[in-house]
N, C-alpha and C positions, 0 to 999 in steps of 0.2 A: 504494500500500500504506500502511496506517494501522499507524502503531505509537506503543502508548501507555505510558510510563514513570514509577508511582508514585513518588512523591517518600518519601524513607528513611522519615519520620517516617508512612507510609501502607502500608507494605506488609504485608501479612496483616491489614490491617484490613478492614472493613465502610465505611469513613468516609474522606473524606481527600481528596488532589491529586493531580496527574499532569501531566506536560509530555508531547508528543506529535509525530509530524509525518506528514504525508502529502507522500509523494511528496518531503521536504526542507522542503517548508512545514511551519513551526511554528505549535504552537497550544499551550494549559495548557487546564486545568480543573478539575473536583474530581467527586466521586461521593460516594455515599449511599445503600450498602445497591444495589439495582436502578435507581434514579435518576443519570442520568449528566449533564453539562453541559460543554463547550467552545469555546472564542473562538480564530479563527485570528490568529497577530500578523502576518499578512504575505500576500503573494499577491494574488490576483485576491478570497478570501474574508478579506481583511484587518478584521479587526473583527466578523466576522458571528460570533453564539454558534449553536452546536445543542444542543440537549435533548432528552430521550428517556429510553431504559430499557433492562436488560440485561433481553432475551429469558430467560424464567426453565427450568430447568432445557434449553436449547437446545445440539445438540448435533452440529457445533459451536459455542461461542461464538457468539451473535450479538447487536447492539443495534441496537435503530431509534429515529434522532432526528430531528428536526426542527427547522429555522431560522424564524426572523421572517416568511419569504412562501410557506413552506408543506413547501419541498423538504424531500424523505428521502432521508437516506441510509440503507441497510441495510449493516453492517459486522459482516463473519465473519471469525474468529480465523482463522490456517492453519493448518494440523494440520500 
């Protein structure tokens, strides 16, 4: 399970940071409007960034990003 947590100076913005972790592994990033980015700090995916987009009006919540050798992941909010 992904869970992603804007940083204070980011929340009800458009623009900004976020620390994260999947499964307990941690990652940061930042976003930009629909444009998303993050790098895990640890794990088997230590160092690897993903990129992508938030799925636009998608419902629920979804984004699709991709790493440096091609993988996607598709990541939806739980309702």
């Amino acid at each position: 399970m992904f869970q992603f947590i804007p940083t204070a100076n980011s929340v009800g913005k458009s623009e900004g940071d976020f620390n994260g972790d999947e499964d307990g592994l941690k990652f940061k990033g930042k976003f930009n409007s629909y444009d998303i980015e993050f790098t895990f700090l640890e794990g088997p995916e230590n160092t690897i960034t993903y990129k992508g987009q938030f799925v636009k009006d998608s419902k629920p919540l979804q984004m699709i990003v991709r790493n440096k050798n091609g993988n996607q992941l598709i990541i939806t909010k739980l309702q």
